[in-house]
N, C-alpha and C positions, 0 to 999 in steps of 0.2 A: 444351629442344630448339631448335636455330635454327632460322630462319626459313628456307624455297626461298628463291633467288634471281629477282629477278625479271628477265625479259628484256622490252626493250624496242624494239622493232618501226621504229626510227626512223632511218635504214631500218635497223641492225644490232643486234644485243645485243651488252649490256655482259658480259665478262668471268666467268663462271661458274667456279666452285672446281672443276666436272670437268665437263667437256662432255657434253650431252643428245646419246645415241644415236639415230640417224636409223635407224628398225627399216624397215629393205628388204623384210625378210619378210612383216611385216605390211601397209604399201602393196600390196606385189605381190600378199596376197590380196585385197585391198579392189576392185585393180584388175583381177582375175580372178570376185571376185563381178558385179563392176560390167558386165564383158563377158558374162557367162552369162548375165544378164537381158536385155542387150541383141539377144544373138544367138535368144533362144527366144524375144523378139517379132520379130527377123528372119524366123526360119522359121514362125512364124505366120504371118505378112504374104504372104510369097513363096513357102513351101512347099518351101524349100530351106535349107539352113544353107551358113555359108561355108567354103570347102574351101583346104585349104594342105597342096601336094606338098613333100615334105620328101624332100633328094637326099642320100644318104650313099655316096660312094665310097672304098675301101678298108675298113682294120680298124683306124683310129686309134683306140686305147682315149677317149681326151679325147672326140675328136669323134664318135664312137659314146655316151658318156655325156650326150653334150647334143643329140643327137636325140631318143635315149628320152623325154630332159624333155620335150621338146619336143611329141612325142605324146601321152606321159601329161599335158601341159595342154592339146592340143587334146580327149583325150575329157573332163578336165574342162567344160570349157566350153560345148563342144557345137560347137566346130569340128570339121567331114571333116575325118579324114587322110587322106594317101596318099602312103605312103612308099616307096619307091624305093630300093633299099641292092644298089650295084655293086660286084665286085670291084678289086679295086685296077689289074690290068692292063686295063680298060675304056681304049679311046681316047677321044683327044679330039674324033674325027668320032660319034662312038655317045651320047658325052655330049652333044653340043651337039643331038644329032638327039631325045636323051629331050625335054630342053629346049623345043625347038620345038614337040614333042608337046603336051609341058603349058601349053604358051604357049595350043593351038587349043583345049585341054579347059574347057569355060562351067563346068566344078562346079569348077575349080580357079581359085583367084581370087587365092592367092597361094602365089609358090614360093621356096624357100629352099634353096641351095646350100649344103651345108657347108662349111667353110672350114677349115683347110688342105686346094686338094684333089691329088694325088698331082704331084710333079713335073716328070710327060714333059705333063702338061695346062694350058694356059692360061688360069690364074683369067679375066683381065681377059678373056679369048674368050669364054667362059660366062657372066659376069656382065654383057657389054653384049648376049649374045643372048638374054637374059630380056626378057619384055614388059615396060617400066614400070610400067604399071599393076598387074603383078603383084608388084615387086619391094619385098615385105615387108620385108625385110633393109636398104631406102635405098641402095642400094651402086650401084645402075645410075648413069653420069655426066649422065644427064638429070635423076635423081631428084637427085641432089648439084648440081647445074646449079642445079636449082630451089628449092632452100634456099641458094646461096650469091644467090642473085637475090631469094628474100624470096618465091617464090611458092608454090601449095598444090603437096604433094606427097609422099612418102614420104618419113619422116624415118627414119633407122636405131632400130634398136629400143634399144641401150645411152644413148646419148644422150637418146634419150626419157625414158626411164627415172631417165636423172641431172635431167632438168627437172622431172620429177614429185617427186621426192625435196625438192629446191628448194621446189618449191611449200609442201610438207609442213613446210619450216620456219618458214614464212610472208614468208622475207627479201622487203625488196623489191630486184630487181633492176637499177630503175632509176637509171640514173648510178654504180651499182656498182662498184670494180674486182675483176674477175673476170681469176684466171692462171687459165691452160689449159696443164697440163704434159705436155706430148703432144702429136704431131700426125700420127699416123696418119688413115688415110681412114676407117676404120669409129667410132672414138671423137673424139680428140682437135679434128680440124678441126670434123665438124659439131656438135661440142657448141658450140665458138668461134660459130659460125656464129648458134646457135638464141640463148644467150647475146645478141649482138648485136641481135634478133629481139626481144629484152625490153630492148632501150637498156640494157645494161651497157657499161662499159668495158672491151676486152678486150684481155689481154697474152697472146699463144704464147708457151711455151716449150718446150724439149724438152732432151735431156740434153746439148747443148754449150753449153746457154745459159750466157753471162759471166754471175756473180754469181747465179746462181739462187736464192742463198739470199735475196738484197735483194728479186729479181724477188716470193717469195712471201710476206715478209714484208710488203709492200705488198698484198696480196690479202683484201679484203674475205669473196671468194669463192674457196676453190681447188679447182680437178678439178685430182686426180692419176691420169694414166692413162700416163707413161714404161716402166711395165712393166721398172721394175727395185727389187727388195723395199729397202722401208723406205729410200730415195734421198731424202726428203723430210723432214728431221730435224724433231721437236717443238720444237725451237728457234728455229725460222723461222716459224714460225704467227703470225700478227697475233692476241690478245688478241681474243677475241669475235668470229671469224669463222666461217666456214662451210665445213668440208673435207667433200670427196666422193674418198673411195678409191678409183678402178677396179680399182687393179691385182689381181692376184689374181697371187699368187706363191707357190713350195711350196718352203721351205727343204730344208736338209740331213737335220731330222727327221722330215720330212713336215706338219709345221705350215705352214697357211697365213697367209699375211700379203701385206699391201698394199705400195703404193709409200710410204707416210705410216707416219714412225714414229709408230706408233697411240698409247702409252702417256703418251709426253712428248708428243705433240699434244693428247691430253687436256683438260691442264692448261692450254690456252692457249687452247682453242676453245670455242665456245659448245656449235656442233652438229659431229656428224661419222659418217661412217658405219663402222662395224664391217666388217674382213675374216673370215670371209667374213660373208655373214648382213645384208649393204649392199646394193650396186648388183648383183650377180651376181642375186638372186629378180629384179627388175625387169625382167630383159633379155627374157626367154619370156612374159612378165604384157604389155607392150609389145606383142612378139608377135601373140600375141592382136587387141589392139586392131587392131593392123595391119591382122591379117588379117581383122578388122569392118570398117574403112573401106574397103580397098581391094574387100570382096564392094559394099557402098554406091556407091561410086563408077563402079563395072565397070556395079551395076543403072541409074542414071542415062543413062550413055552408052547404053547399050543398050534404054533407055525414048525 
């Protein structure tokens, strides 16, 4: 019988016959036990648990499925909910006025807008009239402000998420080159950002990048988050690096798949994560945490 391969830490692994799967599933539970214990000696201490208003407007099938999670891990946890589910013709002086509401509510310590919200309504209106301090999600331009500036603050929950992943393979980070394909505001920027944060080298790309295939062949490190299926062929992977899938795509059959041709990346990568069954558990597991630091930091100020 051969022998494993061995990987060595220095800072990258060599080249593996198939690449070790990066199990998203099981962090996100580690990282959901890890919060339960945290939060049942919160409300020991305080006599309160931390609460997170969750906003759902309209009848988006998607974004009605990822509220439900959303709940169903706060009473895991032992996070309050308090959910909030508008019809779709709600305006946008009713929405912003819920908002305010839950801004003055003390049991509410972090609140979360669903996202896409209907299009007579002003995301960026809503999401800069959320308190900071409560803005679980990282999305406010103060809380992004504060991570592209290096200081403490709310980091978005998916990005989080892809850095705990990281951790979990043990790379080291430092002097790295890290591509970032993508550069939306909820993923691809402040992952560049937090990346940066551990002294990697980092290169943005996004779908008009020249030569994209050279950009990620050169990549120690790549997040894939362009959110266009399998755009990222296994032929571009550098030999013993580190892929992190975002995307999450649903073909023609209803199978899902990434931005990373997953099969032929395989073959070329050390570690990598699976669509789905990757980065998707992490983002609500994050969550969570979130909404423990930010009840933490709300109790400080107001000590």
């Amino acid at each position: 019988m051969p022998s494993a391969p061995v990987y060595i830490a220095t800072p990258f692994y060599y080249a593996a016959p198939m690449a070790q799967l990066i199990d998203g599933k099981a962090t996100a539970a580690a990282v959901r036990v890890a919060v339960k214990t945290e939060i049942a000696e919160f409300q020991r201490t305080h006599g309160y648990a931390p609460g997170l208003a969750t906003v759902l407007v309209g009848d988006d099938a998607a974004s009605a499925t990822y509220v439900r999670g959303k709940r169903k891990a706060c009473a895991e946890v032992g996070v309050a909910s308090f959910p909030h589910e508008l019809p779709a013709q709600t305006t946008q002086a009713d929405l912003l006025a819920l908002v305010c509401k839950l801004n003055a509510q003390s049991e509410v310590h972090g609140i979360l807008v669903q996202l896409p919200l209907p299009k007579h309504i002003d995301s960026d209106s809503i999401i800069e009239t959320v308190d900071p301090a409560k803005d679980v999600d990282g999305l406010h331009p103060l809380s992004q402000a504060r991570l592209v500036q290096g200081r403490e603050g709310m980091r978005p929950c998916t990005p989080l998420g892809v850095m705990r992943l990281l951790d979990d393979t043990g790379v080291d980070l430092k002097g790295a080159r890290a591509v970032v394909a993508g550069r939306s505001n909820l993923v691809g920027k402040p992952i560049a950002f937090m990346l940066l944060e551990r002294h990697a080298t980092v290169t943005m790309c996004h779908s008009r990048t020249r030569d994209l295939a050279a950009e990620v062949a050169n990549a120690d490190v790549l997040i894939a988050a362009i959110g266009r299926a399998q755009m990222i062929r296994g032929a571009w992977i550098k030999p013993g690096s580190v892929v992190i899938d975002v995307g999450i795509n649903r073909q023609s059959d209803g199978k899902l798949v990434g931005d990373v041709e997953f099969a032929a990346a395989c073959e070329r990568a050390a570690f990598i994560t699976p669509v789905p069954g990757g980065v998707g558990p992490m983002t609500i597991a994050m969550l969570m945490q979130n909404t423990l630091t930010a009840a933490r930091r709300q109790l400080t100020v107001r000590s």
